[in-house]
C-alpha positions in Angstrom: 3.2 163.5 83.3 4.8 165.0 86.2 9.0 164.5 87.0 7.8 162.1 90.3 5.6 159.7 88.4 8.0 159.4 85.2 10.9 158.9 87.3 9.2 156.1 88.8 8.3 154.8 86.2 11.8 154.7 84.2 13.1 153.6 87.1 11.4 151.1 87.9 11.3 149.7 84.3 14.8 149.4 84.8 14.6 147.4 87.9 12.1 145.5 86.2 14.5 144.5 83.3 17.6 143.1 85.7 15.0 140.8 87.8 13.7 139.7 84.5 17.3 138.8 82.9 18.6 137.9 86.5 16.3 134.9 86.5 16.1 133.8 83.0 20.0 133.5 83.9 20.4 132.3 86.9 23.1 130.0 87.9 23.0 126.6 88.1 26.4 125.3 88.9 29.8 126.4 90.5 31.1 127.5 86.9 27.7 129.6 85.7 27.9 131.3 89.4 31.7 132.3 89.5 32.6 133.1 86.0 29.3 132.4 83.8 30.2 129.2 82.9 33.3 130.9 80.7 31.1 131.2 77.8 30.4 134.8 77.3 30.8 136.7 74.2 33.8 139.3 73.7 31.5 141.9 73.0 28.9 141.2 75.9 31.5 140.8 78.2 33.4 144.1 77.0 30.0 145.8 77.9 29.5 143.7 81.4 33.0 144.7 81.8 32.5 148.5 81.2 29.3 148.6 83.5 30.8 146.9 86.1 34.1 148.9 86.1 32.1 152.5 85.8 30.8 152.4 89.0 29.3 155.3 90.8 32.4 157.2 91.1 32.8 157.0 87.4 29.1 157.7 86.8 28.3 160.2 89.6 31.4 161.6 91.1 34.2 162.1 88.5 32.3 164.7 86.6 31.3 166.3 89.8 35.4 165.9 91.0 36.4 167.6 87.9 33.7 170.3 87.9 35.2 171.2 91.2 38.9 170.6 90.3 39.4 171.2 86.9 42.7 170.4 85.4 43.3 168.4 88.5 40.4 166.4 88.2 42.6 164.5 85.0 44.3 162.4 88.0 41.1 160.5 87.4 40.9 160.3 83.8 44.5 159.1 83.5 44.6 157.2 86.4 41.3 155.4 85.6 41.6 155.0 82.1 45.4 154.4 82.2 45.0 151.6 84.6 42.0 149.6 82.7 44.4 149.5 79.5 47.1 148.6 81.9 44.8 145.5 83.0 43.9 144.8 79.5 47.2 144.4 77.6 49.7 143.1 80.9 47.6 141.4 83.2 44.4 139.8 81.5 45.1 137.4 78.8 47.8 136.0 81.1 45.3 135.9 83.7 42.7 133.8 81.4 45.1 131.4 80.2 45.5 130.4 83.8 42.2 129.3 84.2 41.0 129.8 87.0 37.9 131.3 89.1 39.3 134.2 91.1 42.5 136.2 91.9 43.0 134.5 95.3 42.9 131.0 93.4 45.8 132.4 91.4 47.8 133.8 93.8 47.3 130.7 95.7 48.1 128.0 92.9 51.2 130.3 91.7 52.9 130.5 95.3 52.1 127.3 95.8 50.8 128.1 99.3 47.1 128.0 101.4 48.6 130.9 103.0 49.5 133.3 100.5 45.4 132.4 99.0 44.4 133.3 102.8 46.1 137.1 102.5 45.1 137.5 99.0 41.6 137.1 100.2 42.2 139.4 103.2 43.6 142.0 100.9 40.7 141.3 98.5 38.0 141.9 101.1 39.6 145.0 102.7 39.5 146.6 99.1 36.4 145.2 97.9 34.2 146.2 101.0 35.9 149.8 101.0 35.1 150.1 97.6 31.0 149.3 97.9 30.6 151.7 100.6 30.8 154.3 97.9 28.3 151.9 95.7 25.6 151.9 98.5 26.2 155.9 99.2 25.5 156.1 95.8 22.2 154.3 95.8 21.3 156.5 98.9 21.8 159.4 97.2 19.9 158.7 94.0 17.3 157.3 95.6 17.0 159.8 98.4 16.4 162.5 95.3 14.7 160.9 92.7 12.1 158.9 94.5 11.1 160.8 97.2 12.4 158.7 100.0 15.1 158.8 102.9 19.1 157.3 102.1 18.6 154.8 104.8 15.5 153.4 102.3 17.3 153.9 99.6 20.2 151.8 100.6 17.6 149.0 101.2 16.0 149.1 98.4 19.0 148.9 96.5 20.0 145.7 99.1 16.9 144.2 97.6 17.4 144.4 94.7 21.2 143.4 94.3 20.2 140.4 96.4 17.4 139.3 93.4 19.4 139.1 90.7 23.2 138.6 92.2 22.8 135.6 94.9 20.4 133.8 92.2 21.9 135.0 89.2 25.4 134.4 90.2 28.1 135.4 87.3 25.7 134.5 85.0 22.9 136.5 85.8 25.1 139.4 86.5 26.6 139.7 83.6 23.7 139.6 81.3 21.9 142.1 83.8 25.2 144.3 83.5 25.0 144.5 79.6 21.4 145.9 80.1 22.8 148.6 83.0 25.7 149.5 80.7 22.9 150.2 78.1 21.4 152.7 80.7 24.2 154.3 81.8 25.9 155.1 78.7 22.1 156.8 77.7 21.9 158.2 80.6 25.0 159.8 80.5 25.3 160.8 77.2 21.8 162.1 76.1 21.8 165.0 78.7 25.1 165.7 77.6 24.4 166.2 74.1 21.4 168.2 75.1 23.1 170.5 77.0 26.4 170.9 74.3 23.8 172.1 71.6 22.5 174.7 73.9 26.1 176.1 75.0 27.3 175.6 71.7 25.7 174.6 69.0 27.8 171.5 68.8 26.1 168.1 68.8 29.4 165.9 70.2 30.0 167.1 74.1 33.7 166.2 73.5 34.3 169.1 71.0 31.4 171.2 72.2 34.0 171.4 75.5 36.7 173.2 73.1 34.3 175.3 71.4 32.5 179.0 71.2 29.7 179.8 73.1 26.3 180.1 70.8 26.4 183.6 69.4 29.6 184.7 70.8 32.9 184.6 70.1 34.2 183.3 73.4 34.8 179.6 74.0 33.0 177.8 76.8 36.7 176.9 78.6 37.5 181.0 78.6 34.1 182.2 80.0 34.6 179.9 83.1 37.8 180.7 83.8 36.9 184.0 83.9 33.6 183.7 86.0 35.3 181.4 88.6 38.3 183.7 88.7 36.2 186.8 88.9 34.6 184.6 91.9 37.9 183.8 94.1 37.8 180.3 92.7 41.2 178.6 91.0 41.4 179.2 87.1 39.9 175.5 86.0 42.0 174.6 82.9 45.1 175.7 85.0 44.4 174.4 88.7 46.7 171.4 90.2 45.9 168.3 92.3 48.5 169.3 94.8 52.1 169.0 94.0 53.9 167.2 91.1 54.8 164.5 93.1 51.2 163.8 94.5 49.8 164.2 92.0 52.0 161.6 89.9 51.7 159.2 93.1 47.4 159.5 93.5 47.7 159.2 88.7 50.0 155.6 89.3 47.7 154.5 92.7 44.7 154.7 90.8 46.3 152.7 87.3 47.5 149.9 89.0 44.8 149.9 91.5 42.4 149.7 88.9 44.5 147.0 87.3 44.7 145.0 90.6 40.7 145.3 91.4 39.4 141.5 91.7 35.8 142.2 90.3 36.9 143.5 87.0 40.0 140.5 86.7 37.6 138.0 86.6 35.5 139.2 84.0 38.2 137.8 81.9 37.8 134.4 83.3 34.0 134.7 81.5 34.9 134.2 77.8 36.2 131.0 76.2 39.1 131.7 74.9 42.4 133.8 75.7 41.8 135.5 72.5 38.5 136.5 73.6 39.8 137.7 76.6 41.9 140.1 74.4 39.1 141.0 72.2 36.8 141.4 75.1 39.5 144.0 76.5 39.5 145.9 73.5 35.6 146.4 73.5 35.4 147.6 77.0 38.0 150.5 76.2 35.5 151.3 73.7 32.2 151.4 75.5 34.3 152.7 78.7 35.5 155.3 76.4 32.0 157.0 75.3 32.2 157.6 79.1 35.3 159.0 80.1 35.5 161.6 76.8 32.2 163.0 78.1 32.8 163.5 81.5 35.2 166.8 81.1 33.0 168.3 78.7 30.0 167.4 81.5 31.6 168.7 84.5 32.8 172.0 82.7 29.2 172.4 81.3 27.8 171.6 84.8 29.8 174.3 86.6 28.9 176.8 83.9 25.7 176.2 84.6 25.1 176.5 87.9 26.9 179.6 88.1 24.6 180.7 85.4 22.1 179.8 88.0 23.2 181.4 90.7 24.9 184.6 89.0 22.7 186.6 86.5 26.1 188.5 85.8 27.8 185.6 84.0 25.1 185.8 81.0 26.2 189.7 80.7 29.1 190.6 81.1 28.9 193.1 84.3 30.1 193.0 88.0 29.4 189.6 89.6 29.7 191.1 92.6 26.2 193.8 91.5 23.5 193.3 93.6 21.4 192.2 91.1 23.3 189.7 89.5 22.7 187.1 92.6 19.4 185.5 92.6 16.4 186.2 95.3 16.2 183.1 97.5 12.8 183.2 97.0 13.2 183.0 93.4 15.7 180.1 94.0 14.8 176.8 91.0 12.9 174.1 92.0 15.7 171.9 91.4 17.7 173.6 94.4 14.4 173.3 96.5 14.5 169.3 95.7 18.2 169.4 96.4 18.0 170.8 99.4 16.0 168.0 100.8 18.8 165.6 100.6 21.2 167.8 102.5 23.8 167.6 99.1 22.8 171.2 98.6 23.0 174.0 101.6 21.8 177.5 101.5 22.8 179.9 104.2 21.4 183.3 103.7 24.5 185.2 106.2 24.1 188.6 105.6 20.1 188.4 105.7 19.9 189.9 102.4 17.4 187.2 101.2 20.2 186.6 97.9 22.5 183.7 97.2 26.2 184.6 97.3 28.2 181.8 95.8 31.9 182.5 95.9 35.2 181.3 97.0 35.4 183.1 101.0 38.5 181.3 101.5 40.1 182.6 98.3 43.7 184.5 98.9 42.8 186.9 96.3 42.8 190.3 98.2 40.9 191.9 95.4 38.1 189.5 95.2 37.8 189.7 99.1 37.8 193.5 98.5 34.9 193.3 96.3 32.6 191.3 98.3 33.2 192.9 101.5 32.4 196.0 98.9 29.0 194.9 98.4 28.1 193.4 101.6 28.5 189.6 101.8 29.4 187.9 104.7 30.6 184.9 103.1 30.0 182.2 101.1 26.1 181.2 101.2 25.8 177.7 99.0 27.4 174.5 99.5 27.3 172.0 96.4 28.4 168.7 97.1 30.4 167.1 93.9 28.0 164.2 93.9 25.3 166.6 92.8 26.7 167.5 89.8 25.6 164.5 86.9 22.5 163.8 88.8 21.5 167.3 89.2 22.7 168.7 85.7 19.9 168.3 83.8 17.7 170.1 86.0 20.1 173.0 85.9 19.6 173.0 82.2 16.5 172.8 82.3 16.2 169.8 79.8 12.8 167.6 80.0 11.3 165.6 83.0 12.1 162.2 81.2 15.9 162.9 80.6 16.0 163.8 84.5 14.2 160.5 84.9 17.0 159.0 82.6 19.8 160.2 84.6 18.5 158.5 87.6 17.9 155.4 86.6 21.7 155.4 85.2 23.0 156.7 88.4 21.0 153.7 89.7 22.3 151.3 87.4 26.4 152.3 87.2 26.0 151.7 91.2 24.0 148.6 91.1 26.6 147.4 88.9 29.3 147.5 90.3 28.1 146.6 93.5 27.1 143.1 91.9 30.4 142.6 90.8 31.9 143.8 93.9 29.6 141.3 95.9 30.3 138.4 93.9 34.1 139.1 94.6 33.8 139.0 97.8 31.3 135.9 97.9 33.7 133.9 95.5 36.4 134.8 97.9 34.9 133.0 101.4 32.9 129.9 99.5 35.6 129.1 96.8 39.4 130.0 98.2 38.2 130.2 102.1 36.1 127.0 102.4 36.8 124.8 99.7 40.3 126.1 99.1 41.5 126.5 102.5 39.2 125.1 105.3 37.2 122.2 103.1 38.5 121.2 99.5 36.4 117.6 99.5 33.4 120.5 99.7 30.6 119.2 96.8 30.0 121.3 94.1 26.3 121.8 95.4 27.2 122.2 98.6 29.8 125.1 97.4 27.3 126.8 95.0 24.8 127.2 98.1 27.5 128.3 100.5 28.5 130.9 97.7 24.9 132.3 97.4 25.0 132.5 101.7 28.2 134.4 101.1 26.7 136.3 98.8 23.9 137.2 100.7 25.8 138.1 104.3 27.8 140.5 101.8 25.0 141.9 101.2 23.7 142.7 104.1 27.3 143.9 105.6 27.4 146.0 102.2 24.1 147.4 103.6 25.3 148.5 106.7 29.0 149.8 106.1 26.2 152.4 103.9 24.0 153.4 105.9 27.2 153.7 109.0 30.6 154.8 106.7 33.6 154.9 108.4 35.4 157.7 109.0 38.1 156.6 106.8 36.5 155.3 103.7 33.8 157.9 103.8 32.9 159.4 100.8 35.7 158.1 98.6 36.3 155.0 96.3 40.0 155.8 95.8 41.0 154.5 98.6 40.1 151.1 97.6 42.1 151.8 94.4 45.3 152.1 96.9 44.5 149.1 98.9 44.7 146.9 95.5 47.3 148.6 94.3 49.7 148.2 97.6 48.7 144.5 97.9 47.2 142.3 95.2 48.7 144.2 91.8 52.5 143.4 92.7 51.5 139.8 93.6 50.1 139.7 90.0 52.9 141.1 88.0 55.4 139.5 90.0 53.4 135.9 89.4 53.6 136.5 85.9 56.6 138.0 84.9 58.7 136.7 87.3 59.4 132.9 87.9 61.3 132.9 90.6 59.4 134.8 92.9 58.5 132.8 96.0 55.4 132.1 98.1 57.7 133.7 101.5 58.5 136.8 99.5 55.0 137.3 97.9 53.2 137.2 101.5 55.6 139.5 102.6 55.1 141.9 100.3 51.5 141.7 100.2 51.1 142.0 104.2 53.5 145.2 103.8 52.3 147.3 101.4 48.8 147.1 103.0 49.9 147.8 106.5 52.0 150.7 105.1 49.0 152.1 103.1 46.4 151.2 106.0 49.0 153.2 108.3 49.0 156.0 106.6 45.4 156.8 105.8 44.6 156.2 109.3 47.3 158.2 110.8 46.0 160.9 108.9 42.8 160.8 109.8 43.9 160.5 113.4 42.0 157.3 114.0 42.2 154.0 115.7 44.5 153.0 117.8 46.7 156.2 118.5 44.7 159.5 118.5 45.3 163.2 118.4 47.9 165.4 116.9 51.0 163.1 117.5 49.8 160.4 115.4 49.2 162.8 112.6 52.4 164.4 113.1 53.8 160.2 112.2 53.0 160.6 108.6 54.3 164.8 108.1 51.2 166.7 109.8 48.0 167.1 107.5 50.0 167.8 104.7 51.4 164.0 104.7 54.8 162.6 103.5 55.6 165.1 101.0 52.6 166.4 100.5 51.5 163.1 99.5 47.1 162.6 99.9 46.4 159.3 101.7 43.9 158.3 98.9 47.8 158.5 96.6 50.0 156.9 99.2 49.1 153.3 97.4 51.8 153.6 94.9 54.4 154.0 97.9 52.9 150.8 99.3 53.3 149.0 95.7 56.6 150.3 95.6 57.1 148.7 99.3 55.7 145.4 98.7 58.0 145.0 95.3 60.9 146.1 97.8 59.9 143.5 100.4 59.1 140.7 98.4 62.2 140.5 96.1 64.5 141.3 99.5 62.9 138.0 101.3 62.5 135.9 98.3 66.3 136.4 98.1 66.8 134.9 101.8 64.5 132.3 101.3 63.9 128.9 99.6 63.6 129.4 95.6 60.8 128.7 94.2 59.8 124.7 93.1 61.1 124.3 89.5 57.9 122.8 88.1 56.1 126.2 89.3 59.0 128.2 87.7 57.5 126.0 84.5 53.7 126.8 85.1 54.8 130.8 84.8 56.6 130.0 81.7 54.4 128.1 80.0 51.8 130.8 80.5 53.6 134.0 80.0 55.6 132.5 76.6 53.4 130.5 74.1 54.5 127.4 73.1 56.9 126.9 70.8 58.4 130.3 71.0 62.1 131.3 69.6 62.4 127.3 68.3 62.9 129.1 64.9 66.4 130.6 66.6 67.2 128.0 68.8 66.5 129.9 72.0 
């Protein structure tokens, strides 16, 4: 059976299996469709939870943004990873024994204010609909490669199918659908990565297979590609930076406590029973998250090793890179780059009409390097990969079987399709339950505010659609922006509506509204977009270098360190807080009963 036909058929399979669960699940009431009825079990939910937190970014990009980066592509495995146990152990259990639907609801009923619920949505919708634009690119570009059709009909197929089994399904029918993609994912993630680890090395666990000798040599994986990307102008990879120390600590914090402060993963911990089993759930999504995260260095070194083994017949022996005959005919080019190439992800540019690929760093400040390919007549550099490439398009480097490319697709598929149901329900939950009934109509029915949660659900759908197929400039191509936006604006409201009672509802909205204008300010007067245009408005935020060097997908952590700032200066100058809300926080922060033993 031919790669086309078993791709559809995998695929589609898949697709198959979430219609099928989304409507033996399907929500019946206001409780089933915004938390699934708070009956799910810790170990489901730990897996719903880990599917719908490893989105496409997790899935797709972060091996790719590491295979490019190397040690600087950690930012996201600490930040990521450091920011879900963050949520876990500070945030969560707290969170449950509240009791209530969404994060708006809380931030509403704990600053005892319409208003404050009315920015927390605001904040919640800027970060949630920044964040599924990289959920539909995703679907575009999976599609667009593994079935043969355009992005555009990719993105609406995906639209289809999210609206099946999310505006009927609800909470309920996503969750159980998400314990059947995490299934997927993880396989598809893993398998080609074991595959690929016993070829390289012999090893059957991609996580040591990273650390160890090549098969029948006595060089380990890590050295050979630090020597084939130096030899090639390109930064060492166990050694190269994300910019400087402070950037670098600002974009590692931005993404932890934006990761803590993202709505659609909060309220999976409104699902289970019990505060316990929002605990226990925790703990099992760091595990199944996990699998994930300790294969996706060993991936995107493996990846990069192998395309320039694809490219470069000289890394195999150990001669000149820069030989004539150690850069492959373009004729002779794989059928994977061929397949590639047809999604516009993978660009070939034969400049010196040699009819070979070149595929080097031209930009590289290594005089030697420049030296050599001027030496041997190349113009520049003649391939373009595109990080998103790298996962999807790994296993056809490798050349591993037709049905484990298949695989790979329809886990690509199912990380975005994920988290895009979460995302949507977010954003649903937010306009039907703290917009209309909380806000503009509380004496709403419960029918009436199931159905206008489903409309919501299914205008977000559509608007999801379109922000795909038209990005904007400034959210293009990036999810961690939305990690900033939450962690400027919604995570300080959080902590500070836990851990501290006497925060007001004055000094919370204040906060919020300030560290998202200060982060929203920043990425766009970097870009140079909006209202203000050119080279002054740049020059605002310290030229295209930033603040300090600071990257506007980091500057989040200033704007979380702004809205603390902020909100404890006007809380100060303002009314305190009510006592019997000051007794609400304590009650659920400090269990009952606590330090009567001492007497305090």
């Amino acid at each position: 059976m031919d790669l086309q036909t078993i791709t559809y058929v995998v695929v589609g399979f898949t697709f198959a299996l979430y219609l099928g669960i989304a409507f033996w699940a399907r929500a019946g009431s206001t409780s089933e469709f915004y938390v699934a009825g708070g009956g799910v079990h810790p170990v489901m939910n730990g897996m719903a939870t880990a599917a719908d937190w490893m989105s496409a970014a997790s899935f797709i990009s972060m091996a790719g943004l590491i295979s490019n980066m190397g040690y600087g592509g950690a930012v996201f495995l600490m930040g990521w990873t450091g920011g879900y146990v963050l949520l876990a152990m500070l945030l969560a259990p707290y969170l449950r024994k509240f009791g209530k639907f969404t994060v708006p609801e809380f931030i509403g009923d704990r600053y005892y204010s319409k208003a404050a619920r009315s920015i927390a949505v605001l904040c919640l919708l800027v970060a949630s609909v920044t964040y599924i634009i990289g959920q539909m690119t995703g679907v575009g570009v999976a599609f667009s490669r593994f079935l043969g059709v355009t992005k555009e009909v990719g993105i609406y197929i995906g639209m289809g199918i999210v609206f099946a089994y999310a505006v009927f399904g609800g909470m309920k029918g996503i969750t159980y659908t998400q314990v059947a993609q995490y299934i997927v994912l993880i396989l598809a993630y893993t398998v080609p990565a074991v595959f690929i680890s016993l070829n390289l090395t012999g090893n059957v666990f991609p996580q040591f297979g990273l650390g160890a000798d090549l098969v029948g040599t006595d060089v380990s994986l890590l050295a050979k590609l630090d020597q084939v990307v130096t030899e090639l102008g390109f930064s060492e990879y166990t050694t190269t930076s994300r910019g400087s120390m402070l950037n670098m600590f600002f974009y590692t914090v931005s993404l932890m406590i934006g990761t803590a402060g993202l709505p659609h993963v909060i309220v999976r911990f409104f699902t289970v029973p019990k505060v316990s089993d929002a605990r226990k759930s925790a703990g099992w999504a760091l595990f199944f998250i996990a699998i994930l995260y300790t294969t996706a260095p060993a991936v995107g070194a493996m990846a990069k090793l192998n395309l320039h083994s694809a490219v470069n017949a000289g890394v195999n022996a150990n001669s000149d890179l820069f030989a004539a005959e150690n850069s492959i005919k373009a004729d002779d080019r794989p059928d994977w780059m061929k397949r590639w190439e047809v999604t516009g992800l993978l660009k070939f540019d034969d400049k010196n009409g040699d009819g070979r690929i070149q595929y080097y760093n031209d930009k590289t400040k290594d005089q030697a390097v420049l030296a050599k390919a001027e030496a041997a007549g190349w113009k520049g550099n003649e391939l373009t990969v595109n990080a998103d490439i790298i996962v999807l398009a790994n296993p056809e480097i490798a050349l591993l079987p037709n049905w484990v490319i298949a695989l790979v697709a329809a886990g690509g598929l199912a990380a975005a399709l994920s988290t895009a149901a979460g995302l949507l329900l977010a954003i649903s939950s937010a306009i039907s339950h703290d917009l209309i009934k909380g806000v503009f109509k509380p004496e709403i029915s419960e029918k009436s505010e199931l159905l206008a949660g489903k409309l919501s659900m299914a205008g977000a759908v559509f608007v999801a659609g379109y922000l795909g197929l038209n990005p904007p400039g400034f959210a293009a191509g990036t999810v961690a922006l939305a990690f900033g936006i939450a962690a400027s604006s919604l995570f300080p409201a959080i902590v500070m509506g836990i851990f501290s009672k006497k925060m007001n509802s004055e000094g919370a909205m204040a906060g919020m509204l300030a560290g998202l204008s200060v982060t929203l300010f920043y990425v766009f007067a970097h870009k140079g977009i909006l209202f203000i245009k050119g080279t002054e408005f740049v020059d605002m935020v310290g030229g295209v270098d930033g603040w300090f060097g600071i990257e506007p997908n980091a500057i989040g952590t200033l704007g979380a360190i702004v809205n603390f700032a902020v909100a404890f200066a006007v809380c100060k100058f303002t009314a305190p807080t009510p006592m019997h809300i000051q007794d609400l926080v304590e009650s659920i922060r400090i269990p009952k009963g606590a330090g009567a033993a001492t007497g305090h």
